[in-house]
Structures are given as structure tokens and as C-alpha cells.
Steps between C-alpha positions, in 0.01 A plus 500: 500500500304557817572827670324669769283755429725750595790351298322548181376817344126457509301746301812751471791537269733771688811683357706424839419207793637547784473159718636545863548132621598316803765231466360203345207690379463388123723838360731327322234265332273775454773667293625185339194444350409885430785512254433128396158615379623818323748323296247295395215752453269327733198711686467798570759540267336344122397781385552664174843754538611344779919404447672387767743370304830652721444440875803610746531318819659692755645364880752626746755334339562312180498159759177601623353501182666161361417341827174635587320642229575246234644129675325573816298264661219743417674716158430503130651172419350263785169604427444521147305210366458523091719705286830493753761836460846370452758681670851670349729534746742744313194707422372447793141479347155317463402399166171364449387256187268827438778730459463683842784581684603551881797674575687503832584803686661605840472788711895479568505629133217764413702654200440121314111632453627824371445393064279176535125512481222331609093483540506328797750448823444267815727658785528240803605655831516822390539603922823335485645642168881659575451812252092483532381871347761502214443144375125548532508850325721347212261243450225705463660670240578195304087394538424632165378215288164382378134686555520457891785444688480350814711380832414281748712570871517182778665595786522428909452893592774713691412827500746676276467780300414336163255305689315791667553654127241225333264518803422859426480458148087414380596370207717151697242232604591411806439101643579371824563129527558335892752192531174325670267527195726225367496253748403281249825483345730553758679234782266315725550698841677822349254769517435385896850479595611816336209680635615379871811676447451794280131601568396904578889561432622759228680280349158216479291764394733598231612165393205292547174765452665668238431795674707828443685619827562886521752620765385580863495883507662534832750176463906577559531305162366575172525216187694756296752503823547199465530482168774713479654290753543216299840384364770232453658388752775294278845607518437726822731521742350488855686627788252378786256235451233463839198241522226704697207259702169603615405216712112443592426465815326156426524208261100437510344539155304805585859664582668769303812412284859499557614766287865376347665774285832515372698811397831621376724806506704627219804651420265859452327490785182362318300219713384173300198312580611152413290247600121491687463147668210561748354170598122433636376315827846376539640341805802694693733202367386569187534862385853481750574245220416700231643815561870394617453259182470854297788612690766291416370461148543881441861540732276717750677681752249452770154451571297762617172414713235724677476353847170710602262199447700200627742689697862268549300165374531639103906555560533176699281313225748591224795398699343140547501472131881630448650642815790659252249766332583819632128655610402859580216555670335843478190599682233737371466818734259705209242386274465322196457788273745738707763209452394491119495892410909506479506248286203583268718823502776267333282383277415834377865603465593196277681352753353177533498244186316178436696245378175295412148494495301465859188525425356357880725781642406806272135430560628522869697803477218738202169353744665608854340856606491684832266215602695217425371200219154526412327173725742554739767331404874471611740648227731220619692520124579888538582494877730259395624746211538783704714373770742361189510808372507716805808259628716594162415881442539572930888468466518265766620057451739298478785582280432419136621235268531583168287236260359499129146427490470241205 
């Protein structure tokens, strides 16, 4: 194996690791071959006592771990050289030719780690775990075995409250790993063209550095808002379904965004975030294109687009493309964070639901402050958001037709 130095535990042999890691950093080979070298009782862990016999292996789901952890391009299976772990599906287990054993667990079900036991544990993604505090505290119960029990933690960072938990706690080793450090191993033009896109951002920072993101102190939106906010959107009914556009007021490539976001009204009263489709330097023909395409494919009842920028051209644009589209155009007479205080207020309430994950437009919506985005840029995703939502809650529109979201 050849690891990077800060891969491999050099001169240390610590009771928990925590290894932040951008995407395509070397976490999920760093584990793989963590738990590849305890099974086997390679260094730092030959030494007299030592029994690592009973390993558990624990992912956000039961997938996760299958697919990931184990089969993964990266896991316990792909990269084991001598000695290979078979793998029994109906136990869903690791056995090694040495007797060790790796046993699969999921953070959908933290009650399954409430008997087993263990002297070591590799958690992957613990950020993303559903039930994160109560599968993690069951586990730690359950680490029990041998002379020194250990876990090892690889994870891209969000900055819940487990996470801030094993920050503060001096007994957790904490590594950082950046996606660029393994450049080596990665696509020929990836780091460069994801950079172009995602660098200084949140969401690069988070996902690429490997870097822990707290919440802006004076942002309308916390993480744990939005959070809260998540939720299925199978099944619902949806009364009124609008396509908001925030049009820039150029298609150069040094131009802000078209912010396309698409939200629903249900039966309650609740608004649904639906879909964020915000496109980059794109021509007028182009984000017209996409946004009526959104439209139709979601039974909209009508477009609605901020005309400050372009003025007319943004509503004439959209009726080039499909001259049937019924568009709204609304014109901003206040500010951007006067327009967004009523509905942060929503937020707050409960009144607002995600019905999946948008992680461009949260970073939007938890960095924008008093002063905007940090750098100065255009919240082109939220402005987009807010008129959506600000359309359904104002009791004003078109009359509604009655459709289930699927």
C-alpha cells in the first residue's frame, strides 16, 4: 500500500480518527485499508493483546455500506490483496481466512448495535447519517472488546451536532484530507474544472477542502432550518405549482446565474420546494428553454419572472420559446433581504418543506447576511426561491389545479 503521509498513522496509534475529506480525497481507501490491516493484525496493530477480531462497519444505510464500504471502487473487498474476506449476504458480514469479522450496520437502524460488540468500528459519512447521535452513542456502547478499542470516522464535514460533538472532544484525532491532494488518482482535468465552478463557494469549501462550514451568525437561514424542512414530497397533493426565474442581466461568463426554482402548494397551506435548476453563463434562449422545459414537466401553473434586470426582454424571451406559457412578471420594489425576511419567517414556522436535497441553494440561502454573499455574489438561486414562495403564500394566482406530486 502507498498512502500519503497523512493517510497513515505515523508514529501514533489513537483510540478515535477523525478524517475530514474532500470528495475524492482517499477516505474511503484510507478506511478500506484501516480495517483491512486490523483484521489482519498488521502495524501499528501486532502487538501483544491486541484483538480485533469483531470489527462493525457502519454507513448511512445498509446500501451505503454494501456499495461503498465493501464493493466500492475504493472498499474492503477491491482493495484487499492476500488473505481476501468473503462476504455473507444473509449475515451481512466479513469473514476473513483469520477469523476476523466485519459486520454491517446502518444509521436507519441504531437499535441493531444495541447487543453486538466490537473492538473496532469504521463509520463512513458519519455527517450524513439519518439518526447520527443515537447510532453513534449505541455503538460506543457496543466498543467493548479487546485491550484497546478503537474507531476510525471518514467523513465529508457538515456541521451537525455529532460533528461539532467529536471536534471538542481531545481524545478524537482529527485529519483533514483535500480532494486536490489526490490528483494523482483522480480524472485527468477534474480537479481544474470543478474548481472553475465550485471554487471560494460553501459548498467547494465543504465538499472539496474538507473544510467544516458553521452557519453565518446573522444569515435568515440556519442548517438546522433547513433541516427541519426536509421531507417527502411523494403522495402530496399540490394545489398550485409556479416556476419562479431570476434572469441575469447578461449571458457573458463573468455574469450571475439564472436562478430557476420550482415550488408547490399543498392541500395545508405548506409550500414545497421542488426542484432548483439554476443554470450558469447561459444564453437568453437557453435558460427560456430550460425553465418552461421545468414547467410543463411539473404541470406548472405559470411562470413567474423578475423583470428588474432585463425589463420586458425576460417575458418576451420565454414567449419565443412557447408563446402558450402563462408568465407573471413581478418587479422588485424592496431589497433582497427585505423580500427574504417573510419568507425566512416561513421557514421558521414550518411552513416551508424540502422535498429534496439543494445543496447549491442552502449554501445560498445559510451564507446570505445583511451584506449579501460573501465576494459579492448574486444569490440568483434564493431570489429565485423567494419569489416562488412569496407568489404561493401572498394569496394571489391563477386558480389552482389540483395534482399529485409523484
Amino acid at each position: 500500500m502507498r498512502g500519503r503521509a497523512n493517510q497513515l498513522q505515523i508514529g501514533c496509534d489513537p483510540v478515535g480518527w477523525l478524517v475530514m475529506g474532500g470528495r475524492g480525497s482517499g477516505k474511503t481507501r484510507l478506511g478500506a485499508e484501516w480495517v483491512i490491516a486490523l483484521a489482519r493484525g498488521l502495524p501499528p496493530f501486532a502487538r501483544p493483546g491486541n484483538r480485533h477480531g469483531l470489527i462493525a462497519l457502519v454507513g448511512e444505510t445498509l446500501g451505503d455500506v454494501r456499495e461503498v464500504m465493501i464493493d466500492g471502487a475504493s472498499g474492503i473487498a477491491s482493495v484487499a490483496r492476500d488473505d481476501r474476506p468473503r462476504y455473507e449476504v444473509s449475515r451481512r458480514r466479513l469473514l476473513w481466512p483469520s477469523g476476523a469479522v466485519a459486520q454491517a450496520f446502518s444509521s436507519e437502524d441504531p437499535e441493531s448495535l444495541r447487543g453486538p460488540q466490537f473492538a473496532a468500528a469504521w463509520c463512513d459519512e458519519l455527517a450524513k447519517w439519518k439518526n447520527a447521535e443515537a447510532t453513534y452513542d449505541m455503538l460506543q456502547f457496543g466498543l467493548r472488546l479487546g485491550e484497546r478499542p478503537r474507531q476510525l470516522i471518514t467523513t465529508t464535514p457538515r456541521p451537525t451536532p455529532l460533528m461539532k460533538r467529536l471536534l471538542a472532544d481531545p481524545s478524537v484525532m482529527l485529519t483533514k484530507l483535500g480532494t486536490h491532494e489526490n490528483r494523482a488518482n483522480l480524472a485527468p482535468g477534474f480537479i481544474e474544472a470543478i474548481e472553475r465552478r465550485y471554487a471560494g463557494t460553501r459548498l467547494g469549501r465543504q465538499e472539496l477542502g474538507g473544510e467544516l462550514i458553521e452557519d453565518r451568525e446573522d444569515a435568515l437561514w440556519s442548517r438546522s432550518m433547513l433541516e427541519q424542512a426536509m421531507a417527502s414530497a411523494n403522495g402530496m397533493e399540490l394545489q398550485r405549482i409556479v416556476v419562479a426565474v431570476d434572469p441575469p442581466a447578461s449571458s457573458r461568463r463573468t455574469s450571475d446565474a439564472c436562478g430557476i426554482v420550482a415550488a408547490g402548494l399543498d392541500a395545508q397551506g405548506f409550500a414545497i420546494v421542488l426542484a432548483d435548476e439554476t443554470v450558469r453563463a447561459a444564453k437568453p434562449q437557453q435558460w427560456a428553454a430550460k425553465a418552461i422545459a421545468l414547467f410543463h414537466r411539473l404541470q406548472a401553473d405559470c411562470l413567474v419572472v423578475e423583470v428588474n434586470q432585463g425589463g420586458e426582454m425576460a417575458t418576451a424571451v420565454l414567449h419565443t420559446v412557447d408563446p402558450s406559457v402563462p408568465v407573471k412578471p413581478v418587479r422588485a420594489s424592496r431589497g433582497k433581504w427585505l423580500r427574504a425576511e417573510p419568507v425566512a419567517a416561513l421557514y421558521q414556522q414550518g411552513r416551508v418543506r424540502h422535498a429534496a436535497r439543494f445543496s447549491e441553494l442552502e449554501d445560498e440561502m445559510c451564507d446570505f447576511g445583511p451584506d449579501g454573499l460573501p465576494g459579492g455574489r448574486s444569490p440568483d438561486r434564493m431570489d429565485a426561491l423567494v419569489w416562488a414562495i412569496t407568489e404561493l403564500t401572498s394569496g394571489r394566482g391563477s386558480a389552482p389545479r389540483i395534482r399529485d406530486l409523484l
